[in-house]
C-alpha positions, 0 to 999 in steps of 0.5 A: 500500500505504501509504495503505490501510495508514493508512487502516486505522489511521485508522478505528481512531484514529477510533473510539477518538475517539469512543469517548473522546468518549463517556466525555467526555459522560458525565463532562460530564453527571456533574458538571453535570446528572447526577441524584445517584442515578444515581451507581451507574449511571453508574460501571457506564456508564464502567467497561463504556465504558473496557473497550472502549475499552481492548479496542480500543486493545489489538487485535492489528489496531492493534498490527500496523497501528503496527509496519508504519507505523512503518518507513514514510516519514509527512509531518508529521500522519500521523507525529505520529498514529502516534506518539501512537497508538503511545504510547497503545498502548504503555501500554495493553496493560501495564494489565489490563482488570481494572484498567481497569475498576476505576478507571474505576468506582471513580472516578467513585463516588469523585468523588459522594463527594467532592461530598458530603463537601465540601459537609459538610466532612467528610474522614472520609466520604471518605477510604475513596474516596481510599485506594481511588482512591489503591491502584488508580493505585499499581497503574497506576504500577507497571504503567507504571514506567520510573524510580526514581519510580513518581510520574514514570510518572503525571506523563506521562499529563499532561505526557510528558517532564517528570521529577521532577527536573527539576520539583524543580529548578524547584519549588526556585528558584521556591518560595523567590521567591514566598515572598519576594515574597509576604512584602514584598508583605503588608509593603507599606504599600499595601494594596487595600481589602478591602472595595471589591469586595463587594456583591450581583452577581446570578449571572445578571448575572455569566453574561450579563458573562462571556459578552459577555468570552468572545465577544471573546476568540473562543469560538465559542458554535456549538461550545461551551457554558457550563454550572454545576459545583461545580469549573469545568472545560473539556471538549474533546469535539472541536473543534466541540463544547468545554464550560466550566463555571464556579460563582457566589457572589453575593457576589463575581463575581470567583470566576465571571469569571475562572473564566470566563476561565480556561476559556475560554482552554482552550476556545480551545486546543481550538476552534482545534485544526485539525477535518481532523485530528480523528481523530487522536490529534496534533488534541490539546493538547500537554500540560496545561502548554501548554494550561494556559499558554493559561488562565493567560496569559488569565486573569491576565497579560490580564483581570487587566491595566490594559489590559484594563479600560480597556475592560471596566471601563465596561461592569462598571459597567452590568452592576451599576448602582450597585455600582461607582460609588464604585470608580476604575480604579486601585482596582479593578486593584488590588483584582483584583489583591491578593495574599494568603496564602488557602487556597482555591487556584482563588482564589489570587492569582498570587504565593501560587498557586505555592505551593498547587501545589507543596504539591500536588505534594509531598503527593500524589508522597509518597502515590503513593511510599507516604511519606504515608498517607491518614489523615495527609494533613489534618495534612500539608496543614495542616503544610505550609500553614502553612509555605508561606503561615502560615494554616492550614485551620479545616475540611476543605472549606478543606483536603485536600477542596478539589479535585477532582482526586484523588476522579478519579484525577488523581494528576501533575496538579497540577504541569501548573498551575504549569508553566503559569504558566511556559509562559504567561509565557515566551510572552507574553514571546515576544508583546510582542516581536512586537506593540508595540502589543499593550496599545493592542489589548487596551485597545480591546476588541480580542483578535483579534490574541493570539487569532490568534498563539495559533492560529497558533503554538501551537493548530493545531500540535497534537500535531506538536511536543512541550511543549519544542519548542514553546516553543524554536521560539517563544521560542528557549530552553528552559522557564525560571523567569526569565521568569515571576519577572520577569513578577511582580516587575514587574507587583506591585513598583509596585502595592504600592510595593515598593522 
């Protein structure tokens, strides 16, 4: 009885899978290739797709199917599967089809808005988007409150458990450090040539580059793709089939490879889900910190590492001949290593970044609580910037229209990257104890043996543990901040000579 029982519930799981999945594609497609007049089209393609998936998650079927599995007995997997289903579900049938609908339309209009308004610069052409994104995932919030915070009721689509408060108590030790460091860094005497890195990188020189760095982290190119898109993303449509995307300047292939990189790390985390599973709802990252743990951990605390350039520095110098032959190892670690107050934050280095996320967090919760409007939102941003970093934005692409995430009803997501940070650093942490010789690997080229860890202890666990699990069962305690300040204190207290 209990095997046909999970049957059923698994050819439901199954095809809601692939329903998401084609919801996926069509995002893919919208921000790569998609003709700029289909916009209309599209938004009616995933507003009709959404209802369905909806009607489907909702069934009576699949709610009878979750209360009759949840007195039975389930190994691991299938437990995890009916867990994640049952959360899924939950949520669901407390949102109206109408609603839906709506967001689902509305969105994706709202993200060709904010294309061309950033590309004009011109917040006021889609501010009308963002107050209408904006009122419909207050609606969302409301129907799916469970704390005081209507904030904390998004933040769980994207990292369940978290709370506000536990976010503010992180973000209040956190911000004041990063302040700090970041202030005696910019007071350094030493200080990298701004100018050693520029030149001409032709962008097909940069793709072919970050290729042959993708194929050593792992990246399997027979389940996967690189593709161009006006903000870099990764799109795990299952683990046989994961898309990155990245955006070129000519004038500067840092912007491209470790956009690369970053991707690539979640496109590790979703190839190494393990494919038996996939259909279930556990063959999934457990959270956006954890899988944002994998981008930061293999952008930064690698690619950006000595180490690793040992290797790859030779090989840079032949991509671009000539461009790099005045520029020594240690100018250049240096150089991709600098730290200063920007406004551009998938550009932030790794001090000032946390910054850029917690101001995130703090402007986009007080829009969600009704504290901040829409029409005040460019004045805020530049207020708070110049209280966090002291520059200010001279227009709105360097401000509020920078990134993507609100124009698609990404409101709770921004803290994930910065949770991230303290994910990967507290793993890493976790790593060198258990290779010593992890640095000498990394300096021969080989990444096999972090690829291999990663997958075993962390991506092909899926869903079966939570975020706070997870990082108890690999490090033996609880998310902390320390390790992470740590992290930047030692890597940048010698490169700039700090006392």
């Amino acid at each position: 009885m209990q095997q046909n029982l999970m049957d059923s519930f698994m050819r439901q799981s199954r095809e809601l899978i692939e329903l998401k999945s084609v919801l996926e594609i069509l995002t893919w497609d919208l921000e790569t290739m998609m003709p700029s007049r289909a916009g209309p089209f599209r938004a009616r393609q995933f507003s009709a797709l959404s209802a369905l998936y909806h009607q489907k998650l909702t069934s009576p079927d699949l709610g009878e199917n979750l209360e009759r599995l949840s007195t039975e007995e389930l190994d691991l997997w299938p437990q995890a599967a009916v867990r994640e289903m049952r959360r899924e579900y939950d949520k669901a049938v407390k949102l109206p089809e109408a609603l839906v609908r709506e967001l689902a339309e509305t969105t994706s209009l709202a993200y060709g808005a904010w294309v061309e308004a950033r590309q004009k610069s011109d917040f006021a052409s889609f501010s009308p988007w963002l107050e209408k994104v904006l009122k419909l995932k207050q609606e969302e919030a409301r129907c799916l409150q469970f704390s005081d915070s209507l904030y904390e009721a998004l933040l769980d689509h994207y990292e369940p458990g978290m709370t506000v408060g536990r976010l503010d108590e992180l973000f209040a030790v956190i911000r004041p450090e990063l302040t700090s460091l970041l202030q005696r860094i910019l007071c350094s005497s030493k200080q990298p040539d701004r100018d050693l890195l520029k030149g001409k990188f032709p962008a097909a020189q940069q793709e072919a580059f970050g290729r042959d760095v993708l194929t050593a982290m792992g990246f399997q190119w027979d389940a996967g793709r690189l593709d161009r898109s006006p903000h870099p993303f990764c799109s795990g449509l299952s683990p046989l089939d994961v898309r990155i995307t990245t955006r070129y300047s000519e004038d500067d292939f840092c912007s491209s490879l470790f956009g690369m990189i970053h991707e690539g790390g979640h496109a590790l985390y979703e190839q190494g889900l393990d494919p038996e599973h996939y259909g279930s709802l556990a063959c999934d990252g457990i959270s956006l910190g954890i899988h944002e743990s994998q981008s930061r951990l293999w952008e930064n605390q690698i690619a950006r590492s000595r180490a690793f350039w040992d290797h790859w520095f030779p090989r840079l110098r032949q991509t671009f001949p000539g461009q790099l032959d005045h520029v020594s190892l240690e100018d250049f670690v240096h150089a991709i290593n600098r730290v200063e107050a920007s406004l551009i934050r998938v550009e932030a280095d790794e001090v000032s970044y946390g910054l850029h996320v917690i101001l995130r967090y703090e402007l986009e919760k007080k829009m969600v609580e009704g504290d901040l409007k829409v029409q005040d939102l460019e004045e805020a941003w530049s207020t708070s910037m110049k209280a966090y970093l002291e520059v200010e934005p001279s227009n709105s692409a360097e401000g509020a229209l920078q990134d993507v995430h609100w124009s698609m009803g990404g409101f709770g997501y921004f803290p994930t990257y910065l949770l991230g940070n303290l994910y990967g650093a507290q793993i890493c942490h976790q790593v060198g104890k258990e290779f010593p010789d992890l640095e000498d690997s990394i300096a021969t080229g080989n990444l096999t043996p972090l690829r291999e860890w990663l997958g075993e202890h962390i991506h092909g666990k899926g869903k079966t543990v939570s975020a706070e699990e997870l990082i108890e069962q690999i490090s033996g305690s609880p998310l902390k901040s320390d390790y992470f300040l740590d992290y930047l204190k030692n890597k940048f207290t010698p490169l700039y000579d700090l006392s």
